[in-house]
MARRO-724273 format. One record per atom (N, C-alpha, C): residue number from 1; residue in three letters; atom name; x negated, y negated, z. Coordinates in steps of 0.05 Angstrom, whole numbers, plus 5000, padded with zeros to 4 digits. Atoms other than C-alpha are relative to their C-alpha. Layout:
  num  residuo  atomo    px    py    pz
  NUM      ALA     CA     X     Y     Z
...
end
This chain:
  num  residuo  atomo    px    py    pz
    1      UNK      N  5023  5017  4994
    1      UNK     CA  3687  8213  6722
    1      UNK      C  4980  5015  5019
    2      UNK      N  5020  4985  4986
    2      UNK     CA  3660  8256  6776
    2      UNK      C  4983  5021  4989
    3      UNK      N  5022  4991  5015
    3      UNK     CA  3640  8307  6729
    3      UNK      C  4973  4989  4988
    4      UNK      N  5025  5023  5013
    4      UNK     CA  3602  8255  6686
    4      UNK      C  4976  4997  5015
    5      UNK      N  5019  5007  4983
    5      UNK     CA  3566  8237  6745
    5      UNK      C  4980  5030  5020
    6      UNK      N  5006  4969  4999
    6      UNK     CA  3551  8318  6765
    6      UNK      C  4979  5003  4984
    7      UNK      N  5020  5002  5027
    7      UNK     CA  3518  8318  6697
    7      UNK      C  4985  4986  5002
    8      UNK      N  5020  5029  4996
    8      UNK     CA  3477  8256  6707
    8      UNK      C  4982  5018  5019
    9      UNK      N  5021  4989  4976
    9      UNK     CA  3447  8284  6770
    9      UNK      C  4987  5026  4998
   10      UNK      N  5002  4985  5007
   10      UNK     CA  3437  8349  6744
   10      UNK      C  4976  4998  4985
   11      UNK      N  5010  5000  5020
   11      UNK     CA  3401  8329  6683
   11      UNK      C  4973  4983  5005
   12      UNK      N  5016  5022  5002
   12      UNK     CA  3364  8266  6701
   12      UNK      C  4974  5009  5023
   13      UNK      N  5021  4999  4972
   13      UNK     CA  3293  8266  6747
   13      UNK      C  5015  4994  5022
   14      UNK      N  4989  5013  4977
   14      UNK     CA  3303  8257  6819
   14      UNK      C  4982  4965  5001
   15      UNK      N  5018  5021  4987
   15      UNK     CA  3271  8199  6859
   15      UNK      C  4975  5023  5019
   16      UNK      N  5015  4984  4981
   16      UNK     CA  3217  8215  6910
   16      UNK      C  5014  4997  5031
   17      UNK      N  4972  5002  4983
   17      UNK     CA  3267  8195  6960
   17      UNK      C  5020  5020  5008
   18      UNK      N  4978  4980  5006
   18      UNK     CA  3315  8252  6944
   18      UNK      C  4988  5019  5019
   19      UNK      N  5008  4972  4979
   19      UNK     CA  3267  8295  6991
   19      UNK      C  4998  4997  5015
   20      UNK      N  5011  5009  4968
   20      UNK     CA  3269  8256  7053
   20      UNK      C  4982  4986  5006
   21      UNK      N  5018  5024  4992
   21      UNK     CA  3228  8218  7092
   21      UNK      C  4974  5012  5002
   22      UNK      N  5013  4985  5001
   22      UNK     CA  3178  8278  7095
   22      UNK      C  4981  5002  4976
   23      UNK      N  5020  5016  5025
   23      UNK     CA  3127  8232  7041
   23      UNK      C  4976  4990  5010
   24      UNK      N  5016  5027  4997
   24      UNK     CA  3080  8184  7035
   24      UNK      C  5008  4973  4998
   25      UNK      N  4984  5036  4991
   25      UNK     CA  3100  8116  7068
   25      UNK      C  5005  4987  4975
   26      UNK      N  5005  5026  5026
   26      UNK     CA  3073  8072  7015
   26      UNK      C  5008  5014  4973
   27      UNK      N  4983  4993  5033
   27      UNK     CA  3097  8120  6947
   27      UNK      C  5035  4986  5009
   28      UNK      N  4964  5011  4988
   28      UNK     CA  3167  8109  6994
   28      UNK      C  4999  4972  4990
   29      UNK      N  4996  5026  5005
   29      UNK     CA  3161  8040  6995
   29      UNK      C  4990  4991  4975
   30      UNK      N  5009  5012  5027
   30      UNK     CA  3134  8029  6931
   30      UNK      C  5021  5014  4980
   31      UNK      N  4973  4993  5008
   31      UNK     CA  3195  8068  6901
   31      UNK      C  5023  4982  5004
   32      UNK      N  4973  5015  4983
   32      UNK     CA  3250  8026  6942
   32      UNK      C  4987  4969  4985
   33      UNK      N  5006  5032  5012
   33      UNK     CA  3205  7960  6917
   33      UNK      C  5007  4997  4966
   34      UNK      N  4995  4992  5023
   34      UNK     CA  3206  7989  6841
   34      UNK      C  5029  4997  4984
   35      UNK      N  4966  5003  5010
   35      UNK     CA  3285  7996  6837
   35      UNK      C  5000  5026  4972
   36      UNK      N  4989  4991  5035
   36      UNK     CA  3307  8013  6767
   36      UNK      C  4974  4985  4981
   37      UNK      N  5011  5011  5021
   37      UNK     CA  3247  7963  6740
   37      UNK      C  4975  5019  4979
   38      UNK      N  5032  4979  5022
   38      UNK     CA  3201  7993  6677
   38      UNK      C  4977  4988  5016
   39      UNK      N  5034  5010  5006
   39      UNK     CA  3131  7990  6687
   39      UNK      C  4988  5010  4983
   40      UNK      N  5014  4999  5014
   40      UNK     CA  3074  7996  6650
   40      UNK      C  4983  5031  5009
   41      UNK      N  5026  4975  4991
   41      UNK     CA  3042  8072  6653
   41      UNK      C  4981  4998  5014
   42      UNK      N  5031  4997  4980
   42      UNK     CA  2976  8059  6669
   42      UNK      C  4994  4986  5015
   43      UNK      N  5018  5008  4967
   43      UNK     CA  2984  8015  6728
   43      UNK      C  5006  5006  5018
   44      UNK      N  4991  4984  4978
   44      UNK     CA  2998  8066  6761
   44      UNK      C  4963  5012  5002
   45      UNK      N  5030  5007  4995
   45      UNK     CA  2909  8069  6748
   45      UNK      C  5000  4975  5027
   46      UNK      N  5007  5024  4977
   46      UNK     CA  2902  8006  6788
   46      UNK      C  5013  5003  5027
   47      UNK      N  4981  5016  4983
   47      UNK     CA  2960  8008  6832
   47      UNK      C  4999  5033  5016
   48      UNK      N  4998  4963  4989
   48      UNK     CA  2948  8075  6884
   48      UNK      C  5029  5005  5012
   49      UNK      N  4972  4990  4993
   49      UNK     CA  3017  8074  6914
   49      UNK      C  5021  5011  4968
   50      UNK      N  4990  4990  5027
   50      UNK     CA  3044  8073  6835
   50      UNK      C  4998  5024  5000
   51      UNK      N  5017  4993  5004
   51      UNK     CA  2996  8121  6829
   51      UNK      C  5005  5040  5019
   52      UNK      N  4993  4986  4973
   52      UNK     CA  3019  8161  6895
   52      UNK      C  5019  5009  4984
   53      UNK      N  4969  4996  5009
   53      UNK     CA  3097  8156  6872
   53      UNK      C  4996  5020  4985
   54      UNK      N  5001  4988  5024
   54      UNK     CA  3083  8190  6807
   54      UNK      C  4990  5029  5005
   55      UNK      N  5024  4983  5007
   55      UNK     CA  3031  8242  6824
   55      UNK      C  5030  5025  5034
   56      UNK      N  4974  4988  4995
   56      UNK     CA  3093  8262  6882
   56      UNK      C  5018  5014  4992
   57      UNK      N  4979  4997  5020
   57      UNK     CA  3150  8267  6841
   57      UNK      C  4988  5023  4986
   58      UNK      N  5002  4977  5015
   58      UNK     CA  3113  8310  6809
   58      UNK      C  4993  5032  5021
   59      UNK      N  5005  4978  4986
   59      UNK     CA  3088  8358  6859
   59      UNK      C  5036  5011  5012
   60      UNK      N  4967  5003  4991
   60      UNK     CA  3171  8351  6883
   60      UNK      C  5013  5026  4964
   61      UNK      N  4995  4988  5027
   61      UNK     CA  3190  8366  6809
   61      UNK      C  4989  5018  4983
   62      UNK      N  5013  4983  5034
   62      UNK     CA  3145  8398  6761
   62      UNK      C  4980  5031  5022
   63      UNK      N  5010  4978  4996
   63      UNK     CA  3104  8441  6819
   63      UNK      C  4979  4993  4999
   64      UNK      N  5025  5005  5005
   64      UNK     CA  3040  8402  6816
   64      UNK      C  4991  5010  5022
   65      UNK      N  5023  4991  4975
   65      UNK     CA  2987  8434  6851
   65      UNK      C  4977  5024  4991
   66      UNK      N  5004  5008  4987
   66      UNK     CA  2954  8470  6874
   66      UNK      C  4997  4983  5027
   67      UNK      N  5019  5013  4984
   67      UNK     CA  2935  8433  6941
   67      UNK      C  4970  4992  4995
   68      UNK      N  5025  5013  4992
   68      UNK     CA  2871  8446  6948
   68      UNK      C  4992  5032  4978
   69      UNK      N  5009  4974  5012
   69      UNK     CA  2847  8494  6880
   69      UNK      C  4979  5027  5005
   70      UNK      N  5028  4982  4995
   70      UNK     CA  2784  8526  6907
   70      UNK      C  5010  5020  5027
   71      UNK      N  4995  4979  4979
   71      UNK     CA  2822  8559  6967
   71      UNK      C  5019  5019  4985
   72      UNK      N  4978  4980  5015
   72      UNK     CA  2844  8621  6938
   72      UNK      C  5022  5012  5017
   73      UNK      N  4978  4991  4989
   73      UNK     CA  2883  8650  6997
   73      UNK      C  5024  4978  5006
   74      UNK      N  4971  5027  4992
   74      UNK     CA  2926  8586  7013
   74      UNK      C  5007  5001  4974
   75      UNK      N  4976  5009  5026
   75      UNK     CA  2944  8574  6936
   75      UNK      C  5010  5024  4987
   76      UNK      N  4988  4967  5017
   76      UNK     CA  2957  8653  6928
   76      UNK      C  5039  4995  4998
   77      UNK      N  4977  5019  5001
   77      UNK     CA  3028  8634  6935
   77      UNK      C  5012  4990  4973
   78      UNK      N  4992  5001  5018
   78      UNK     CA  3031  8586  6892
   78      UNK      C  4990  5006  4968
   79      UNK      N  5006  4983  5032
   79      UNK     CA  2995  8625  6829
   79      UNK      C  5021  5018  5008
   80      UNK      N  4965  4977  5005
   80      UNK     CA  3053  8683  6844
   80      UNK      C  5016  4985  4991
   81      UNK      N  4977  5010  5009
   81      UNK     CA  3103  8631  6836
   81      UNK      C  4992  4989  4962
   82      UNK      N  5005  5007  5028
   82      UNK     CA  3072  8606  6772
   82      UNK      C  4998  5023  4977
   83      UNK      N  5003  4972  5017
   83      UNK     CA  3056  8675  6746
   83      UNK      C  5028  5015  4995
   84      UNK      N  4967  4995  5004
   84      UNK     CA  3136  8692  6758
   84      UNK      C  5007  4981  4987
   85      UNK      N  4985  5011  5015
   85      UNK     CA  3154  8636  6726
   85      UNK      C  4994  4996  4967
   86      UNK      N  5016  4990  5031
   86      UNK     CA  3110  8651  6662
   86      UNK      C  5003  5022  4987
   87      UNK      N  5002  4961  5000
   87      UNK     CA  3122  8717  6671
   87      UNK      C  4976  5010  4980
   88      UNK      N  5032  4993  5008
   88      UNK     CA  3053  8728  6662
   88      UNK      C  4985  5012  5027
   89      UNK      N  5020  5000  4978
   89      UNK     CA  2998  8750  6710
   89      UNK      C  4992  4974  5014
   90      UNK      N  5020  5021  4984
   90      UNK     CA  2965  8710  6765
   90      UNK      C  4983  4988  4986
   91      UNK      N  5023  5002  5019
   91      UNK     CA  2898  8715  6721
   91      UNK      C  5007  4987  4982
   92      UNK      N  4993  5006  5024
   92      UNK     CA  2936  8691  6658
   92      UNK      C  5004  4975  5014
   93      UNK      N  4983  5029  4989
   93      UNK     CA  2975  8627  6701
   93      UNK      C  4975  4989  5000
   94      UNK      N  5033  5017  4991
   94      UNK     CA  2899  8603  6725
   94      UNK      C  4989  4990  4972
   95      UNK      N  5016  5014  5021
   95      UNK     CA  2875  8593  6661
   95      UNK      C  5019  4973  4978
   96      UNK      N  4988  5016  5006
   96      UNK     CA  2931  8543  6648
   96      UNK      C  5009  4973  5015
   97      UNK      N  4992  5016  4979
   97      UNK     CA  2910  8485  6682
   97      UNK      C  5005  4961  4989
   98      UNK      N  4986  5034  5002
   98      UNK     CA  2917  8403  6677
   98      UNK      C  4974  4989  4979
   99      UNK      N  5024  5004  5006
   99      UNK     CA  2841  8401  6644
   99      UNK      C  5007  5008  4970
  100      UNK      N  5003  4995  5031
  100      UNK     CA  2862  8434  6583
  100      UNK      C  5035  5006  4994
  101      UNK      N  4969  5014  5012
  101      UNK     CA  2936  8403  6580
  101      UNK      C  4999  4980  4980
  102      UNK      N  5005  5021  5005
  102      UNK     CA  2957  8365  6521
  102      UNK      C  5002  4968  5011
  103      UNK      N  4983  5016  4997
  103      UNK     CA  2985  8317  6560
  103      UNK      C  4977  4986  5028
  104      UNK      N  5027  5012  4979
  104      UNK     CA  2909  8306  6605
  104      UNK      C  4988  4982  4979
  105      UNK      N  5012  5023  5012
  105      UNK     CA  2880  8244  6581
  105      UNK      C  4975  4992  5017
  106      UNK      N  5029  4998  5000
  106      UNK     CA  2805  8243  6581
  106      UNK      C  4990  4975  4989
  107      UNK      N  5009  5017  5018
  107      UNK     CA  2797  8191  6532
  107      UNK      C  4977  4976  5015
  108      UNK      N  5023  5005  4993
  108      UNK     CA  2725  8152  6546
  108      UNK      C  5019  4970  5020
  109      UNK      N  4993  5019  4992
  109      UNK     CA  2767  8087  6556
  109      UNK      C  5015  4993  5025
  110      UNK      N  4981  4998  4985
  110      UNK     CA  2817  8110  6598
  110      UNK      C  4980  5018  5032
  111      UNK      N  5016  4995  4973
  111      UNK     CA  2761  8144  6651
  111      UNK      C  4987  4983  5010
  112      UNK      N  5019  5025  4974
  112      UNK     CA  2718  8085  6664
  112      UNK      C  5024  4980  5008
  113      UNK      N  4985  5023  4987
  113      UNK     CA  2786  8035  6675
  113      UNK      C  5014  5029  5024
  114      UNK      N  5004  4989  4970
  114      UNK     CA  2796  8093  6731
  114      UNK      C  4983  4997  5019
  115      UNK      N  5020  5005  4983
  115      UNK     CA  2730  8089  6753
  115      UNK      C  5003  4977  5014
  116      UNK      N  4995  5027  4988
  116      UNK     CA  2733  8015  6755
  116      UNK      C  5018  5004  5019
  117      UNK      N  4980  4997  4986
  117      UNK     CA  2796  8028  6792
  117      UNK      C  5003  5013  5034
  118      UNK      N  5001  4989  4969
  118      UNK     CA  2769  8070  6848
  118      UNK      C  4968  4985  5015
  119      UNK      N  5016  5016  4990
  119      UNK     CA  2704  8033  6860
  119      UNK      C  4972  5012  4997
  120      UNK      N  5037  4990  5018
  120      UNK     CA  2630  8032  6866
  120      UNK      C  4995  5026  4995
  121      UNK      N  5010  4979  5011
  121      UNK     CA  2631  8109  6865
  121      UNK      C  5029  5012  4977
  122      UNK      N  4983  4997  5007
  122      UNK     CA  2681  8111  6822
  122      UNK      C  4994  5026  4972
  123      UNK      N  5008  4978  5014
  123      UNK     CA  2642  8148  6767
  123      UNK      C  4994  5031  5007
  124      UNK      N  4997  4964  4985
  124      UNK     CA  2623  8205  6814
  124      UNK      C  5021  5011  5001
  125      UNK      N  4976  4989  4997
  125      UNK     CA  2684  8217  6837
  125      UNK      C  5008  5013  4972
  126      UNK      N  4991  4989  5035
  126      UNK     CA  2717  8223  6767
  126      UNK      C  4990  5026  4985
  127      UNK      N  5011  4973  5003
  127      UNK     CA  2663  8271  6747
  127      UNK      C  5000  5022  5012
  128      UNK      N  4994  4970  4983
  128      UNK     CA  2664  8320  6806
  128      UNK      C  5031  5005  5008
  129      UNK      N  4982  4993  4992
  129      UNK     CA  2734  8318  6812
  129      UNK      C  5017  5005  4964
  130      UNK      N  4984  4991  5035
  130      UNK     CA  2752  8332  6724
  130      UNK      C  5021  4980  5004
  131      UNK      N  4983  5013  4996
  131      UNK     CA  2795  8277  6738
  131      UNK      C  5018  4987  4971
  132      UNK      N  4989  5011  5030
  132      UNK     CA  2842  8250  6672
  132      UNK      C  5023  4983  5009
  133      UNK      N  4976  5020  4987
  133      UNK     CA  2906  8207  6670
  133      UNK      C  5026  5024  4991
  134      UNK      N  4974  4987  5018
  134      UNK     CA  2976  8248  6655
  134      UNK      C  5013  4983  4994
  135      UNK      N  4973  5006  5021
  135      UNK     CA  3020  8222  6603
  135      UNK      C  5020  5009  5006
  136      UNK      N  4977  4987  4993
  136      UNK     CA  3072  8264  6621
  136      UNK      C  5010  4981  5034
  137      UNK      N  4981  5004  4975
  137      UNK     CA  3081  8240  6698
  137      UNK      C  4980  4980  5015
  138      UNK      N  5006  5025  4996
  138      UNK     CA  3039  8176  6695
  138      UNK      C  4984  4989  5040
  139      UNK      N  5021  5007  4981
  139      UNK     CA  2985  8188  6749
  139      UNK      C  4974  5009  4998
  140      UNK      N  5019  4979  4999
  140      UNK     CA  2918  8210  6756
  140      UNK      C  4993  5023  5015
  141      UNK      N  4989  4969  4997
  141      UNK     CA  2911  8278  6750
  141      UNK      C  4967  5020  5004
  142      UNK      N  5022  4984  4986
  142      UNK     CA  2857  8329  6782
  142      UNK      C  5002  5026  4971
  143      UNK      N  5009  4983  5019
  143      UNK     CA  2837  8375  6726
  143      UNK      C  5004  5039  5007
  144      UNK      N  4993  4975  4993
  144      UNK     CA  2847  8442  6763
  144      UNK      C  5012  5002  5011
  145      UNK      N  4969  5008  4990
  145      UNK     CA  2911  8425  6779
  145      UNK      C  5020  5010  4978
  146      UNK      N  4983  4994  5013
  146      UNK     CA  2968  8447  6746
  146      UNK      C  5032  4992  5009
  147      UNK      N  4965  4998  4991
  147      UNK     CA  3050  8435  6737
  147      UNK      C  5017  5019  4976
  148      UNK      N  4983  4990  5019
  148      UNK     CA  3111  8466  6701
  148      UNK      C  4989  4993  4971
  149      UNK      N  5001  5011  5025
  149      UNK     CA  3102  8419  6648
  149      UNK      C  4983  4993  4982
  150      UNK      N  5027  4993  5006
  150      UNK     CA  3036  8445  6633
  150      UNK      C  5000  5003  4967
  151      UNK      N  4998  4999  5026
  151      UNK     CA  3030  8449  6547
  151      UNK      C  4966  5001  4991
  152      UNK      N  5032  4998  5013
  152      UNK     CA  2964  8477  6512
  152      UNK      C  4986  4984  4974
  153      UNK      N  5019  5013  5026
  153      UNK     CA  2910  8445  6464
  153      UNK      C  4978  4977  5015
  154      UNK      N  5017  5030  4989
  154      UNK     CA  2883  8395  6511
  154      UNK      C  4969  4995  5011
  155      UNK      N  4985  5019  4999
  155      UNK     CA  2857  8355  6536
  155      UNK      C  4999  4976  4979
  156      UNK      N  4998  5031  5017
  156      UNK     CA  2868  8284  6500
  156      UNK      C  4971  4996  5006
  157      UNK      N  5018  5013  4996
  157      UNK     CA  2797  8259  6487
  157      UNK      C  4989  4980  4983
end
C-alpha cells in the first residue's frame, strides 16, 4: 500500500501548499476553502484568488515566469535554466513564450469577460500586458511569460 501511495505522489500535481507557507495568503486560503471540489475553469477569470492559486501552482510546477520579462539580468537565470532544459540556446528558449502557446487563449470572448473582470481599465491593461487565459493551468496568463508546458502553434484565437 505504501508503494501505491509513493506512486500517487510522484505522479499526481502537488497543491500550492506542498511549498510552505512562503505564498500568497488568499491562493492559501482559497486552496484549503476549495478541498477536493471541481470548479469551473474560467472562474478562476472572475475569482483573483482562483485566479492566484492556479497562476502559483504553476510558477511552483511548470516554471512559470519569468518574474518580471523585460529585466534581462534578473531573468538571465531563469532563460539558462530553460535553455538546459530544451537543450537549446537562451536565444532559441525566448522565442517560446505563453503568446504563441497552443494552450494561450486569446479568443475575442474570452478577453473582454477578463476585461470585465478587472475593471474600468480593464481593456488597457489586457492590451499592454498580451494578456490571454491558459487552458493548461487555468489562470490568466501574461503573454511573455513562459512554463515547461509551453507547446507551439498558438495562440488560441
Amino acid at each position: 500500500m505504501k508503494i501505491i501511495k509513493l506512486i500517487k505522489d510522484l505522479i499526481l500535481e502537488g497543491k500550492l501548499s506542498d511549498y510552505g507557507s512562503n505564498n500568497t495568503p488568499a491562493a492559501l486560503k482559497k486552496e484549503k476553502e476549495l478541498g477536493n471540489k471541481k470548479i469551473d475553469p474560467m472562474s478562476s477569470i472572475d475569482d483573483l484568488d482562483i485566479n492566484t492559486l492556479g497562476r502559483n501552482v504553476t510558477v511552483k510546477e511548470y516554471r512559470y515566469g519569468p518574474l518580471n520579462p523585460k529585466d534581462e539580468k534578473g531573468s538571465k537565470e531563469f532563460w539558462e535554466d530553460k535553455a538546459e532544459m530544451w537543450d537549446t540556446t537562451v536565444e532559441h528558449a525566448k522565442t517560446s513564450r505563453c503568446s504563441n502557446c497552443s494552450a494561450f487563449n486569446q479568443k475575442p470572448a474570452t478577453l473582454k469577460k477578463i476585461a470585465k473582470a478587472i475593471g474600468k481599465e480593464g481593456d488597457k491593461i489586457v492590451k499592454q500586458s498580451n494578456i490571454g487565459f491558459c487552458e493548461f493551468f487555468w489562470f490568466k496568463c501574461a503573454g511573455s511569460r513562459t512554463c515547461d508546458a509551453w507547446v507551439g502553434g498558438g495562440p488560441l484565437k
